[in-house]
mmCIF file of the N, C-alpha and C atoms, coordinates in Angstrom:
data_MODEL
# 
_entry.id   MODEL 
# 
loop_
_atom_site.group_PDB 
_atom_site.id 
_atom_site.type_symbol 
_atom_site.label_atom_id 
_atom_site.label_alt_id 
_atom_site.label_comp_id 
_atom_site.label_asym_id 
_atom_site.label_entity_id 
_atom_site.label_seq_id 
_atom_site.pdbx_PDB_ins_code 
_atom_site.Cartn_x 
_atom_site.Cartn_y 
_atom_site.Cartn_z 
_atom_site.occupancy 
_atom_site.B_iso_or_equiv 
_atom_site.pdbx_formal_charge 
_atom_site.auth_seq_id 
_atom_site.auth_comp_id 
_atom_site.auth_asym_id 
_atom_site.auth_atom_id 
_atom_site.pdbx_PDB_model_num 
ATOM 1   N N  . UNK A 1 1  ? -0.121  -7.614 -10.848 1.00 0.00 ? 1  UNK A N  1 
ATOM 2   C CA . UNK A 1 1  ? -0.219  -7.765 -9.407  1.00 0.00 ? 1  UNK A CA 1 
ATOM 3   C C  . UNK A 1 1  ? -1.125  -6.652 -8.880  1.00 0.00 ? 1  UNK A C  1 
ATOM 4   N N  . UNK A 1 2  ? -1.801  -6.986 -7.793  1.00 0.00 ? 2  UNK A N  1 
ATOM 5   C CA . UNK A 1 2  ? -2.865  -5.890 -7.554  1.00 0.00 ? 2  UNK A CA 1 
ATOM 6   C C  . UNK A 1 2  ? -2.208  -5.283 -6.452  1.00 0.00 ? 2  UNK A C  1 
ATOM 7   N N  . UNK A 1 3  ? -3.358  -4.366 -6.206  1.00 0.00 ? 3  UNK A N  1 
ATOM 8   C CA . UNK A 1 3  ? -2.117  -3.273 -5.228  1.00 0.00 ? 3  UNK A CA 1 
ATOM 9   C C  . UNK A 1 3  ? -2.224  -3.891 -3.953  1.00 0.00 ? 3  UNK A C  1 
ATOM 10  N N  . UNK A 1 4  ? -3.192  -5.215 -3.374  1.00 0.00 ? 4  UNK A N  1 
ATOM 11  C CA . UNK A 1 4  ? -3.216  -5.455 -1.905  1.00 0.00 ? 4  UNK A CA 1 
ATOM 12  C C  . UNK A 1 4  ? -2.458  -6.540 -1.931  1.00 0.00 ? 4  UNK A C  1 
ATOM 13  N N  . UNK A 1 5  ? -1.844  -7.516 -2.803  1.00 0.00 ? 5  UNK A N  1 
ATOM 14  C CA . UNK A 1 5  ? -1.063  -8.444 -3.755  1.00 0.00 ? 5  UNK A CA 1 
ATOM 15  C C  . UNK A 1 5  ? 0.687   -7.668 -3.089  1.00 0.00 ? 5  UNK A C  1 
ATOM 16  N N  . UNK A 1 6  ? 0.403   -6.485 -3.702  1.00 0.00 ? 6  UNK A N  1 
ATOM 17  C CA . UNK A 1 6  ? 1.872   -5.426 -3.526  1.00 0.00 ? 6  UNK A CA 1 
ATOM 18  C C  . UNK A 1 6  ? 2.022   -5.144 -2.093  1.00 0.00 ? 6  UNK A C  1 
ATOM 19  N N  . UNK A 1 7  ? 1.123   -4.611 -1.112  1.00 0.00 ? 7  UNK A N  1 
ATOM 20  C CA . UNK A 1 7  ? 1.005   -4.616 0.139   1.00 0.00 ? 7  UNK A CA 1 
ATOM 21  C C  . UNK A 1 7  ? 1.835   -5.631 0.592   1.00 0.00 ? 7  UNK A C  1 
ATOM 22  N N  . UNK A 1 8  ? 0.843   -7.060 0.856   1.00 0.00 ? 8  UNK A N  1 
ATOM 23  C CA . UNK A 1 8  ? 1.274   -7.966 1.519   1.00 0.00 ? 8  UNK A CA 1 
ATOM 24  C C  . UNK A 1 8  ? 2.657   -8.337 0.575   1.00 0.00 ? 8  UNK A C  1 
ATOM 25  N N  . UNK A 1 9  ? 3.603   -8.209 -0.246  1.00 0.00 ? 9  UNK A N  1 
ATOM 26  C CA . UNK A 1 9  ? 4.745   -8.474 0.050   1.00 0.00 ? 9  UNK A CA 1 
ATOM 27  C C  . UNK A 1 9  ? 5.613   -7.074 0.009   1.00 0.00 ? 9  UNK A C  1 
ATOM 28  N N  . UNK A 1 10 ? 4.943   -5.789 0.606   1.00 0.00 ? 10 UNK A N  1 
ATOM 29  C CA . UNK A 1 10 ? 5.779   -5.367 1.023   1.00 0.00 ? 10 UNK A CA 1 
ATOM 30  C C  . UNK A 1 10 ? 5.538   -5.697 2.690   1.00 0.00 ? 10 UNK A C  1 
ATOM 31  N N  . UNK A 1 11 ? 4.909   -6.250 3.178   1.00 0.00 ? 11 UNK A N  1 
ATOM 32  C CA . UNK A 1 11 ? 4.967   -6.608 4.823   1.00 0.00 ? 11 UNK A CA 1 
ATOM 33  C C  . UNK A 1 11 ? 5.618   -7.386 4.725   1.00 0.00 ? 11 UNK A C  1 
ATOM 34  N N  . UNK A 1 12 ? 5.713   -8.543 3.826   1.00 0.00 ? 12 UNK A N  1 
ATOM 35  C CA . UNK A 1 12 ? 6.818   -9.819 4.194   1.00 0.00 ? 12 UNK A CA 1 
ATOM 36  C C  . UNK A 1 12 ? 8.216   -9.468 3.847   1.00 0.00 ? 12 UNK A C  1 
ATOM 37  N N  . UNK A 1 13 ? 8.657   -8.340 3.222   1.00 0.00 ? 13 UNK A N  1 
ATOM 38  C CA . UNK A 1 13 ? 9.595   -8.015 2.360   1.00 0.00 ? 13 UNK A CA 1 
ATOM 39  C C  . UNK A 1 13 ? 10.092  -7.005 3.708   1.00 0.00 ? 13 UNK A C  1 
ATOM 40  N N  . UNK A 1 14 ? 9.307   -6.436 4.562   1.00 0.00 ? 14 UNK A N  1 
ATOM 41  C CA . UNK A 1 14 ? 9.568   -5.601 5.724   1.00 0.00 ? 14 UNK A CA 1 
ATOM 42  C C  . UNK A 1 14 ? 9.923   -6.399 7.047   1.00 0.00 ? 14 UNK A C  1 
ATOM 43  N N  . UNK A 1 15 ? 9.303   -7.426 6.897   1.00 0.00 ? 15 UNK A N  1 
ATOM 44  C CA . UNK A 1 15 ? 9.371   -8.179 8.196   1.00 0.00 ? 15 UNK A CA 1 
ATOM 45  C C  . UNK A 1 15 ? 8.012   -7.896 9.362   1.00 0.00 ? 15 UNK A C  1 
ATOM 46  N N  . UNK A 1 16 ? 7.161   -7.106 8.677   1.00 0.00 ? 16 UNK A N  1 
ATOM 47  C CA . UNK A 1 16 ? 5.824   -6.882 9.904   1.00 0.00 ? 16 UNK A CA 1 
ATOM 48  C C  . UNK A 1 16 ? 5.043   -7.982 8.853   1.00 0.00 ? 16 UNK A C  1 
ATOM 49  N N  . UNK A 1 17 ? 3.656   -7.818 9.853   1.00 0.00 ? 17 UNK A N  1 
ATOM 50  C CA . UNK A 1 17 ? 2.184   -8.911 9.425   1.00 0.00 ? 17 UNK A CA 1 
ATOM 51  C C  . UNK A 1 17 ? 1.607   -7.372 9.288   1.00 0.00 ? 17 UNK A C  1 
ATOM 52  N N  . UNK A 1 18 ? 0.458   -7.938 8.083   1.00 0.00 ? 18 UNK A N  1 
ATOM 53  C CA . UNK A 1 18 ? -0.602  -7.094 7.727   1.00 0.00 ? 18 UNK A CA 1 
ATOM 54  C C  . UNK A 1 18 ? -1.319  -6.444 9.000   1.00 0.00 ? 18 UNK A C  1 
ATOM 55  N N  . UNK A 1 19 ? -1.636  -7.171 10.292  1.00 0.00 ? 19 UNK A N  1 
ATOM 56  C CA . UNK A 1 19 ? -1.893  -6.408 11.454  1.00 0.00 ? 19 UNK A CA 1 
ATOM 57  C C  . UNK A 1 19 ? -1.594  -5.517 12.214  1.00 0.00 ? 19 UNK A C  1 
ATOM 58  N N  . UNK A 1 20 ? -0.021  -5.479 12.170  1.00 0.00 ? 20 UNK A N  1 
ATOM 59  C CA . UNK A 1 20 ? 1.310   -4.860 12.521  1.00 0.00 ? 20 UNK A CA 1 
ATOM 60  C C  . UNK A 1 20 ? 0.979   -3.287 11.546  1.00 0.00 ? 20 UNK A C  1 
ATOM 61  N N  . UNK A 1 21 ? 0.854   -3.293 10.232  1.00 0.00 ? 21 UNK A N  1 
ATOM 62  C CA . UNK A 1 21 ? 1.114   -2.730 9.337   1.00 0.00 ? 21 UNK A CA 1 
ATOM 63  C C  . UNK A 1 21 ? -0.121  -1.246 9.544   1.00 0.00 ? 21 UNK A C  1 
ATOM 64  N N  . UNK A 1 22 ? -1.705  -2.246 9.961   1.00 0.00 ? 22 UNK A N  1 
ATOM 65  C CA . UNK A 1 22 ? -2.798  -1.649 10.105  1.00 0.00 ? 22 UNK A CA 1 
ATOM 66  C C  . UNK A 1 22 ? -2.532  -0.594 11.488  1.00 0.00 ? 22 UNK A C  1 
ATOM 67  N N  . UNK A 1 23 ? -2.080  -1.327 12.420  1.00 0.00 ? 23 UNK A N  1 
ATOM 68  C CA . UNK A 1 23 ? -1.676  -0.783 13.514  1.00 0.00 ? 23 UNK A CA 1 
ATOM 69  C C  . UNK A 1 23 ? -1.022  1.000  13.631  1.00 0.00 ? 23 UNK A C  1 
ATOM 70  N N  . UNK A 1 24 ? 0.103   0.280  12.204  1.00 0.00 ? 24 UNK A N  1 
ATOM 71  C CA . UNK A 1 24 ? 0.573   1.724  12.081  1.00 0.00 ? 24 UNK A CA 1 
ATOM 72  C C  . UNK A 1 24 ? 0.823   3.121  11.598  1.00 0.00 ? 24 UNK A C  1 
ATOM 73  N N  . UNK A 1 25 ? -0.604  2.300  10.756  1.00 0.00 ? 25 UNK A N  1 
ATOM 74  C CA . UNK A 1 25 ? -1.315  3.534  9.894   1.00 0.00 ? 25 UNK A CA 1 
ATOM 75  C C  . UNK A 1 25 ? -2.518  3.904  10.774  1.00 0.00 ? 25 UNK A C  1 
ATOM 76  N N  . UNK A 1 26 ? -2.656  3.141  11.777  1.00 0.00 ? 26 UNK A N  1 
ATOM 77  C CA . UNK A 1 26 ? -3.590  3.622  12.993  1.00 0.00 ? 26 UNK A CA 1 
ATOM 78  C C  . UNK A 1 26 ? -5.215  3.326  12.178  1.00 0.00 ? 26 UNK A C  1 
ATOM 79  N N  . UNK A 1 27 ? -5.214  2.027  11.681  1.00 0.00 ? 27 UNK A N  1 
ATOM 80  C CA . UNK A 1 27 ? -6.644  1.340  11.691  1.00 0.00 ? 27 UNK A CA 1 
ATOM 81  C C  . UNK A 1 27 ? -6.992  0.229  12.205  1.00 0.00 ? 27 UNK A C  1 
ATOM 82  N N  . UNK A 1 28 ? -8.012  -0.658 12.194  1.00 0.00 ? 28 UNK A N  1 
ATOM 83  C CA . UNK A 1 28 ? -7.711  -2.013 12.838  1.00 0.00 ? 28 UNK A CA 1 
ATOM 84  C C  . UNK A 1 28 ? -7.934  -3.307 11.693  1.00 0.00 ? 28 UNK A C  1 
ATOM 85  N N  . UNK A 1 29 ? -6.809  -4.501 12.098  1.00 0.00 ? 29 UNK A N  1 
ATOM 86  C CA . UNK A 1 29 ? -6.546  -5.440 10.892  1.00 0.00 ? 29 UNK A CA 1 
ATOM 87  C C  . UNK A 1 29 ? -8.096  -5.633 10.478  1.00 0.00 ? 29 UNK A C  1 
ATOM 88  N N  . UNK A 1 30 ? -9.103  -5.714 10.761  1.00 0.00 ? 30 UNK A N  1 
ATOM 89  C CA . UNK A 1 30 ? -10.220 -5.868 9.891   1.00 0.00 ? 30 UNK A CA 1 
ATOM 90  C C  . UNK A 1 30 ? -10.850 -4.578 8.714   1.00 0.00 ? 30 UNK A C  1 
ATOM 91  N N  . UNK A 1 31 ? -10.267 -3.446 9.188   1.00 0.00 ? 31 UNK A N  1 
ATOM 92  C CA . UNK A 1 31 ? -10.513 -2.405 8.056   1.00 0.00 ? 31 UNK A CA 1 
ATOM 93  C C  . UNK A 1 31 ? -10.018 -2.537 7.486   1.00 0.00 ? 31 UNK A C  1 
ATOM 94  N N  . UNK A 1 32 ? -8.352  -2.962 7.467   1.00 0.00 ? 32 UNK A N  1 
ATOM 95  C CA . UNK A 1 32 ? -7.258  -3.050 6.446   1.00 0.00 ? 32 UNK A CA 1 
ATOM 96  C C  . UNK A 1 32 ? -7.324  -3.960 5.662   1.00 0.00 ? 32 UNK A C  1 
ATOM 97  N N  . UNK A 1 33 ? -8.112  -4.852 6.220   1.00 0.00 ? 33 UNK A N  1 
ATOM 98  C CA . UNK A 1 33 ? -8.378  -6.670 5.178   1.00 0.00 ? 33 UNK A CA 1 
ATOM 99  C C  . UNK A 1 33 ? -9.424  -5.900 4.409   1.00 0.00 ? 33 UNK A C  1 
ATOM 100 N N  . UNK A 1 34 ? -10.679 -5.306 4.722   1.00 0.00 ? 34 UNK A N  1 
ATOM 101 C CA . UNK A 1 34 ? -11.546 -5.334 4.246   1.00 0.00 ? 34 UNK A CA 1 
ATOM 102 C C  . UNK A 1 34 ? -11.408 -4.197 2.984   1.00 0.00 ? 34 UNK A C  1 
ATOM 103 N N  . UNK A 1 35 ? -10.277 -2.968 3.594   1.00 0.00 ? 35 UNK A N  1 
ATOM 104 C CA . UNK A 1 35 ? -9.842  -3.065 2.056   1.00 0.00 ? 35 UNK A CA 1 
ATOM 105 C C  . UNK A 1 35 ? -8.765  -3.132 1.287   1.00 0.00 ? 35 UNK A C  1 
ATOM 106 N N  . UNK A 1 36 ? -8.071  -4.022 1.758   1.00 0.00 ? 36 UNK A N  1 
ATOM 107 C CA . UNK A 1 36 ? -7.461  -5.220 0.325   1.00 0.00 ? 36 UNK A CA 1 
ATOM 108 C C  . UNK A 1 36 ? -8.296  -6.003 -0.540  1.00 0.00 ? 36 UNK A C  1 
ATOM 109 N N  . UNK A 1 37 ? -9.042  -6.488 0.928   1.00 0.00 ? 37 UNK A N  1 
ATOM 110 C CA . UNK A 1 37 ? -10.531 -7.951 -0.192  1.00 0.00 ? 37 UNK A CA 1 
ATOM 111 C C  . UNK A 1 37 ? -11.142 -6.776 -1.288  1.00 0.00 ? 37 UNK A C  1 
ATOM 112 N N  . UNK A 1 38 ? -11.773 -5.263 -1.142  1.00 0.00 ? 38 UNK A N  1 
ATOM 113 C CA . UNK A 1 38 ? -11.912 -4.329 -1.793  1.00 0.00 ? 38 UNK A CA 1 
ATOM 114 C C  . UNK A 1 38 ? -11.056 -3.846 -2.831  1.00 0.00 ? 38 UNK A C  1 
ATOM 115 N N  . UNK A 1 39 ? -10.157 -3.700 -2.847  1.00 0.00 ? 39 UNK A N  1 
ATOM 116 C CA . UNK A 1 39 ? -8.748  -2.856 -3.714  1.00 0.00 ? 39 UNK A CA 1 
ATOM 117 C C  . UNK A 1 39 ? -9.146  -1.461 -3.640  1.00 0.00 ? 39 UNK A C  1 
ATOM 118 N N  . UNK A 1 40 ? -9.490  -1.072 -2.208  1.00 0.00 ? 40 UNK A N  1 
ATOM 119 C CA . UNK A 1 40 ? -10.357 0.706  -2.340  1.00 0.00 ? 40 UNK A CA 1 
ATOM 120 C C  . UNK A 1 40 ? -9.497  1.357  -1.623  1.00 0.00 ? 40 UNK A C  1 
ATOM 121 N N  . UNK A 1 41 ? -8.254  1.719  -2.158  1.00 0.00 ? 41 UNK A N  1 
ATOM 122 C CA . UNK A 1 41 ? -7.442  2.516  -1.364  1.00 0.00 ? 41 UNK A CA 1 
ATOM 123 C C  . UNK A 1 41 ? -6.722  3.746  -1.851  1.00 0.00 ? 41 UNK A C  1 
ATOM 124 N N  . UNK A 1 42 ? -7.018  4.955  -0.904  1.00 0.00 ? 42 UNK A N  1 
ATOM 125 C CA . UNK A 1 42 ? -6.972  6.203  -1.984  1.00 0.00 ? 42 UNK A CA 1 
ATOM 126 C C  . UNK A 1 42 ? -5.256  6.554  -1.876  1.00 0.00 ? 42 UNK A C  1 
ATOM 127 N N  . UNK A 1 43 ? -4.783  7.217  -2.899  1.00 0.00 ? 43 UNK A N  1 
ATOM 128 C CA . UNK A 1 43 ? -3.816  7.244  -2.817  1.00 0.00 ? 43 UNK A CA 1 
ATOM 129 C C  . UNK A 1 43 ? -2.615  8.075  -1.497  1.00 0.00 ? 43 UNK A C  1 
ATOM 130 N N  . UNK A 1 44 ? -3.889  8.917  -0.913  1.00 0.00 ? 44 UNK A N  1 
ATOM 131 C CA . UNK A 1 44 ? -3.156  9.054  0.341   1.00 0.00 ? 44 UNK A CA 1 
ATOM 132 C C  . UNK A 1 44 ? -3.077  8.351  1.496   1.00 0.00 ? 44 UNK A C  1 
ATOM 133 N N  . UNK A 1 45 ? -3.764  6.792  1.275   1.00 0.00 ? 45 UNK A N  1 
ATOM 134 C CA . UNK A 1 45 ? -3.750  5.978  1.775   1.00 0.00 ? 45 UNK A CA 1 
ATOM 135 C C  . UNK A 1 45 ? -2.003  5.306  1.964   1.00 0.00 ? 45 UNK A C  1 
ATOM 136 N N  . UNK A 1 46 ? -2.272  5.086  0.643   1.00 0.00 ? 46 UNK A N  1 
ATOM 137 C CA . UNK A 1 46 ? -0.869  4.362  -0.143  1.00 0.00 ? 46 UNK A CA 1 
ATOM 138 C C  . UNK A 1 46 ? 0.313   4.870  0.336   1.00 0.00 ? 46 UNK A C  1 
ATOM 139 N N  . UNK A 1 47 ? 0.117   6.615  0.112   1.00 0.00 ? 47 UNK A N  1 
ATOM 140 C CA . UNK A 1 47 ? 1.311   7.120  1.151   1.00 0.00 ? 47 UNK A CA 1 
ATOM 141 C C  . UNK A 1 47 ? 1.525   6.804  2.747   1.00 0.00 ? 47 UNK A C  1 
ATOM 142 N N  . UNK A 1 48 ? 0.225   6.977  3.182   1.00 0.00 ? 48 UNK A N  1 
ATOM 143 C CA . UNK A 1 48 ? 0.682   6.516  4.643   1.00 0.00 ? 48 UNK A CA 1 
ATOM 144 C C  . UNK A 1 48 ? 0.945   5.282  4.927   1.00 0.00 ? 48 UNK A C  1 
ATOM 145 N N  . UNK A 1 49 ? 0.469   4.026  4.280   1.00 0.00 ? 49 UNK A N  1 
ATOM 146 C CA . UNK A 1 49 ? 1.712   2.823  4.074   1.00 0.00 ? 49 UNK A CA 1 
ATOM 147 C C  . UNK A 1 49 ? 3.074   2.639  3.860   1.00 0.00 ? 49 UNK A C  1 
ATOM 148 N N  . UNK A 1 50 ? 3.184   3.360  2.565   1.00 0.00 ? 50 UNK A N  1 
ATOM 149 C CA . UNK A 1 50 ? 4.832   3.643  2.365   1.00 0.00 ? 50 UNK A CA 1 
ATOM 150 C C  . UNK A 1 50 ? 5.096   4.212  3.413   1.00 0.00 ? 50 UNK A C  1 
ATOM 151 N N  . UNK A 1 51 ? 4.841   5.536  4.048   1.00 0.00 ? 51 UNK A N  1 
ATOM 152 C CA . UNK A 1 51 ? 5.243   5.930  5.444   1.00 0.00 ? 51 UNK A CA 1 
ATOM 153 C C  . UNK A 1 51 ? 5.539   5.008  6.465   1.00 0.00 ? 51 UNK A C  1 
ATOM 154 N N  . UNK A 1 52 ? 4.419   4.131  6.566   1.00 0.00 ? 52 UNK A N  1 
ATOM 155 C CA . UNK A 1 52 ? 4.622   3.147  8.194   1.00 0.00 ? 52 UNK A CA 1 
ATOM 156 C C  . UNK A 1 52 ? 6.055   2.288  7.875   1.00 0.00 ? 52 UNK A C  1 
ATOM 157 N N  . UNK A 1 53 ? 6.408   1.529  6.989   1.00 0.00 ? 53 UNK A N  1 
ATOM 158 C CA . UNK A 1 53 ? 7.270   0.849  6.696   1.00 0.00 ? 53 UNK A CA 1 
ATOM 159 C C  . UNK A 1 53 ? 8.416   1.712  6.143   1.00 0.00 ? 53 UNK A C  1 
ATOM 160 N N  . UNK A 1 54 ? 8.683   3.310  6.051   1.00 0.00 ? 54 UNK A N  1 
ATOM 161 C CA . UNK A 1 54 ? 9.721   4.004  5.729   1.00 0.00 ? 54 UNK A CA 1 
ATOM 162 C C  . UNK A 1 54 ? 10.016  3.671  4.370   1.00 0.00 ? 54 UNK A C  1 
ATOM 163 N N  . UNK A 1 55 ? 9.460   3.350  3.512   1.00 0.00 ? 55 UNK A N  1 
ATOM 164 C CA . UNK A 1 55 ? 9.660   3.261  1.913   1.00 0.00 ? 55 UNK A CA 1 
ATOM 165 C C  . UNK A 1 55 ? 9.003   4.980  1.108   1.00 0.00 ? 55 UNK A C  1 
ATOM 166 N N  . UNK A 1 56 ? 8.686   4.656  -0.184  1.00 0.00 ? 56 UNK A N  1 
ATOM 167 C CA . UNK A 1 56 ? 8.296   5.816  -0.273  1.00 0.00 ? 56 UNK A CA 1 
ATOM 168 C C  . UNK A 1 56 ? 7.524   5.065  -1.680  1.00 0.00 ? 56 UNK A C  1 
ATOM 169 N N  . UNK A 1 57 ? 6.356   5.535  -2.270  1.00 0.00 ? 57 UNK A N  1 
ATOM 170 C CA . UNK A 1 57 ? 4.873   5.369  -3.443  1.00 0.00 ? 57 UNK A CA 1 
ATOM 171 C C  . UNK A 1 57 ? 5.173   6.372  -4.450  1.00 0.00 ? 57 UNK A C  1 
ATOM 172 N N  . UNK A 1 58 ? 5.079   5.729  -5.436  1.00 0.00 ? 58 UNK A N  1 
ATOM 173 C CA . UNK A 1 58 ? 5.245   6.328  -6.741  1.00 0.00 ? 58 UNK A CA 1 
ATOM 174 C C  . UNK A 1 58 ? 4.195   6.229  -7.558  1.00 0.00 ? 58 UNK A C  1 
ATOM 175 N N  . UNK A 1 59 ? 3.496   7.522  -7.887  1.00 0.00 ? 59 UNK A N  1 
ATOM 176 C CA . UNK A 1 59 ? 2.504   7.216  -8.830  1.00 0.00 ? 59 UNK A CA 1 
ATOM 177 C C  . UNK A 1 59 ? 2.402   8.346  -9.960  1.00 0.00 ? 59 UNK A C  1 
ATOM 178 N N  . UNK A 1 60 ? 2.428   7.733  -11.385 1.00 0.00 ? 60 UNK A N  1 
ATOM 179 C CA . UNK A 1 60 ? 2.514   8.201  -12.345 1.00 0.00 ? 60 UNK A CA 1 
ATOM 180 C C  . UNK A 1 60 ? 1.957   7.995  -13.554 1.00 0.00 ? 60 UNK A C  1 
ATOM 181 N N  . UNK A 1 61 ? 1.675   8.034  -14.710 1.00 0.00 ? 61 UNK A N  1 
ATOM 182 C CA . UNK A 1 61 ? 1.005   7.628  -15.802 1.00 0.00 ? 61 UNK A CA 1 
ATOM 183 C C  . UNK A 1 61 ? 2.214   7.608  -16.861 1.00 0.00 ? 61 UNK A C  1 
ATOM 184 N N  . UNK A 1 62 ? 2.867   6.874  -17.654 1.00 0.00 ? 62 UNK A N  1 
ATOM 185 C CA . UNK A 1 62 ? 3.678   7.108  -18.363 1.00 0.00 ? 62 UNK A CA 1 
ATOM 186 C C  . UNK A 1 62 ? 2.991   6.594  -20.268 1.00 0.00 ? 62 UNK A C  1 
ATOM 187 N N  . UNK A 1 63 ? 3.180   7.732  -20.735 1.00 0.00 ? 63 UNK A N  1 
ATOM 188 C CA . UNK A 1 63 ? 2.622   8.041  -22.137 1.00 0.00 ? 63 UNK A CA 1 
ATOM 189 C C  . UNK A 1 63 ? 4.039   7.188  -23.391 1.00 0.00 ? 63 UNK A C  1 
ATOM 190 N N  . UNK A 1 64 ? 2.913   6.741  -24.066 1.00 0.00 ? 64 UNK A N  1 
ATOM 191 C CA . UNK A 1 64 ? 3.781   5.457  -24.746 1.00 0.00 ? 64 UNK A CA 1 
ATOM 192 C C  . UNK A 1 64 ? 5.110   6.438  -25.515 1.00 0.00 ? 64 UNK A C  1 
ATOM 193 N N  . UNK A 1 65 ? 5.444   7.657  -25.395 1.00 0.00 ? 65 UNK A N  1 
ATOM 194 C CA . UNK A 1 65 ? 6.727   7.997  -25.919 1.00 0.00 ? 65 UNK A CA 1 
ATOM 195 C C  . UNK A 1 65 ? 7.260   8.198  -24.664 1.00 0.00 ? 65 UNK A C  1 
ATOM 196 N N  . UNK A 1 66 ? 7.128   7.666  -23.391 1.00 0.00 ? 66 UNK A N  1 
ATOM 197 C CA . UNK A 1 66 ? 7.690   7.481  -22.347 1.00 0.00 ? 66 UNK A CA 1 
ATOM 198 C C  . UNK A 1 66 ? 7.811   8.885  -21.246 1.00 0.00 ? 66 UNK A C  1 
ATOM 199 N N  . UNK A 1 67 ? 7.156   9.939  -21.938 1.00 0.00 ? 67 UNK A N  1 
ATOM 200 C CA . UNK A 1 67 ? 6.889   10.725 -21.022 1.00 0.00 ? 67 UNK A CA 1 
ATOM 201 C C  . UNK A 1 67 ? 6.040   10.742 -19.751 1.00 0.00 ? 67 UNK A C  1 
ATOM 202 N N  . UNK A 1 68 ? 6.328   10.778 -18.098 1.00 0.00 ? 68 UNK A N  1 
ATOM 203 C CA . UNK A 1 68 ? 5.797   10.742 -17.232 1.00 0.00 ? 68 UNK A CA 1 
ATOM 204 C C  . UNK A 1 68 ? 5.303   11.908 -16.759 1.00 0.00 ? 68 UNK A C  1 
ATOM 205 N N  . UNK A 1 69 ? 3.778   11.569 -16.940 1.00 0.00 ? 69 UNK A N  1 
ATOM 206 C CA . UNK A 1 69 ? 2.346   12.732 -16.000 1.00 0.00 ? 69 UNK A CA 1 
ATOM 207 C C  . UNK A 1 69 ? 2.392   12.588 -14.668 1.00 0.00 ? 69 UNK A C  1 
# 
């Protein structure tokens, strides 16, 4: 699943629209489409999503003896 794939069902999974969402990361729904259609989103992006919707982003690399970087 791609990460704008993951987005839009965490908006449906929240109960806002992707417009709603742009709103409250304080961009407008055409920057926010344009990058999902992209997948160009930096990871302090990602946090201030998890922020708008009160969830929280996890990012990690996990090494095949299961240790997490």
């Amino acid at each position: 699943m791609t990460i704008s794939e993951q987005i839009k069902v965490l908006c449906v999974r929240s109960n806002i629209s992707v417009a709603e969402l742009a709103r409250r990361i304080g961009t407008t729904p055409q920057n926010l489409g344009g990058k999902m259609k992209r997948e160009s989103f930096t990871i302090a992006e990602l946090e201030d999503i998890a922020e708008a919707v009160n969830c929280s982003f996890e990012r990690k690399f996990v090494l095949e003896n299961g240790e997490k970087i």
